[in-house]
C-alpha positions in Angstrom: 109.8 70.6 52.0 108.7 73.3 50.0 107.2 73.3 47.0 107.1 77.3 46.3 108.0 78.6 42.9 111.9 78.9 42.3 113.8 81.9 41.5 115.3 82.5 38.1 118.9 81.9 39.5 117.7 78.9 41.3 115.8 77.8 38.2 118.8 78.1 36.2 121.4 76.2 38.6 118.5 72.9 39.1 118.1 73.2 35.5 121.8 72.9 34.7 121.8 69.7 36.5 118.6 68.4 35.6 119.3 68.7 32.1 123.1 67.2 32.6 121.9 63.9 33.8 118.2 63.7 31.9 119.7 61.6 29.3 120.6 58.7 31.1 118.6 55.5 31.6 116.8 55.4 35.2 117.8 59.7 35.6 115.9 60.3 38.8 118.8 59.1 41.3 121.5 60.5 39.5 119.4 64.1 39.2 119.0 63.7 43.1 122.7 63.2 43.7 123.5 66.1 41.2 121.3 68.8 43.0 122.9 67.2 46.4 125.9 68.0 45.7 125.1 71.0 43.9 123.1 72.7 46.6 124.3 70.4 49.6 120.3 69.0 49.9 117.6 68.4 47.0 115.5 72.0 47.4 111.9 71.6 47.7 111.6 73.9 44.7 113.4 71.4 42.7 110.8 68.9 42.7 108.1 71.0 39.9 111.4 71.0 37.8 112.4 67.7 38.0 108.7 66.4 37.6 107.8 68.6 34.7 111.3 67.7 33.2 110.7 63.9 33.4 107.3 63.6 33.2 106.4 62.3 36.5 104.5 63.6 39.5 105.2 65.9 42.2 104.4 62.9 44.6 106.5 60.4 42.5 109.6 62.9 42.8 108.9 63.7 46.1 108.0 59.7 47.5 111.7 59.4 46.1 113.5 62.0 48.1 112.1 60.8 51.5 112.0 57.3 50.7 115.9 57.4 50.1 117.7 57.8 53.3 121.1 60.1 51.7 118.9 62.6 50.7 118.4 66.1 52.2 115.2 68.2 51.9 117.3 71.1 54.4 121.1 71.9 54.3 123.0 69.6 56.4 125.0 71.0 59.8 128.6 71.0 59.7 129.4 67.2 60.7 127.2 64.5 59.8 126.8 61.0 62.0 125.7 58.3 60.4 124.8 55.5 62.8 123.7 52.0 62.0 120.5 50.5 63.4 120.6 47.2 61.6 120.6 43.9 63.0 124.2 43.5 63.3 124.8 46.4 65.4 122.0 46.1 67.2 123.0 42.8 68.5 126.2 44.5 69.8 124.5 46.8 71.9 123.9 49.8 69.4 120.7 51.1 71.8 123.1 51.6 74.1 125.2 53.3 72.1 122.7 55.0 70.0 121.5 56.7 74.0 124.9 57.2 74.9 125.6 59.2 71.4 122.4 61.1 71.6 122.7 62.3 75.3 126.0 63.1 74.4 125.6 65.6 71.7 121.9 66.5 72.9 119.9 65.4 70.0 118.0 62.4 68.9 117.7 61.1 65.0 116.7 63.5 62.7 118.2 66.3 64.6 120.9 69.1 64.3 122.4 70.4 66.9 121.5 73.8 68.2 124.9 75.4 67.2 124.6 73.6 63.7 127.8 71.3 65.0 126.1 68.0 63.9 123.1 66.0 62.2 122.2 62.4 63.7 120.7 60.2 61.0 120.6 56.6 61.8 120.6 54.3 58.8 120.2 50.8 58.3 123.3 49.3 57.5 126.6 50.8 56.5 128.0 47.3 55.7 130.8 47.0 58.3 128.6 43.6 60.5 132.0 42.8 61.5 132.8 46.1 63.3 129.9 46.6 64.6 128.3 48.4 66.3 129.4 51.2 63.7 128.7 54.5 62.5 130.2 57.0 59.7 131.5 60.7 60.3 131.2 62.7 57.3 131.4 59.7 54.8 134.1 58.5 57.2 133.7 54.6 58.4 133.9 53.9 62.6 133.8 50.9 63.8 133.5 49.0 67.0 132.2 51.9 68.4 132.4 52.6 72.5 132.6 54.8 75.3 135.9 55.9 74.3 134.7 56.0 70.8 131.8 58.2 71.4 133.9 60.9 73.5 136.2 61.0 70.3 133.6 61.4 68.2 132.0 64.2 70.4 135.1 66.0 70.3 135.6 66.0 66.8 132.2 67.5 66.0 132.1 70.0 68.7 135.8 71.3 67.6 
């Protein structure tokens, strides 16, 4: 994450949305959320802004954006996978899957794609227990997720 100076049009366009939801009780969250969807990932050279703006630290700002799982320090790829790694899906075979997905679109967590076709995030509950093992494309829910599943969900990114 980069923490370099921000350009004047940069500046302007964080400062817009800082300064829309700076009056609100608790406004770090929905500041995040506005320069997400803003931007399509919180900027590194947000943070000073938002810091000097609400009177926090660089570290306090920043402990947020990595501590919080929805948030982007980089531009996301085209698709997004979401897949769950709590209890629930683990207990229906979501390593399994979790190697299955990953050595089908030939990246692990954390990772984009080479042709920027998809990110792989795993995330600790996306509250469907009873579908598990489960997963979400692009804010899209999938449960019960299999063999069949995974080829499907391959396809989709990769068209």
């Amino acid at each position: 994450m980069s923490l370099q100076p921000a350009s004047t049009e940069f500046a302007a366009r964080a400062k817009s949305v800082i300064d829309e939801y700076k009056g609100l009780e608790g406004p770090l969250l929905p500041i995040l959320h506005g320069l997400q969807e803003e931007f399509g990932y919180v900027p590194g050279e947000s943070v000073p802004i938002i810091a000097e703006t609400l009177n926090l630290s660089r570290a306090e700002v920043h402990g947020v954006i990595t501590f919080y799982h929805d948030y982007r320090s980089h531009p996301a790829s085209r698709h997004v996978l979401k897949l769950c790694r709590a209890e629930a899906c683990q207990s229906m075979d979501g390593d399994a899957i979790a190697a299955q997905l990953s050595q089908a679109l030939g990246i692990g967590f954390h990772e984009t794609a080479a042709d920027n076709s998809v990110t792989l995030e795993p995330v600790f509950c996306l509250g469907m227990c009873a579908c598990a093992p489960a997963a979400m494309l692009d804010g899209e829910p999938i449960g019960r997720i299999d063999a069949e599943k995974i080829e499907e969900i391959v396809a989709e990114v990769r068209s």
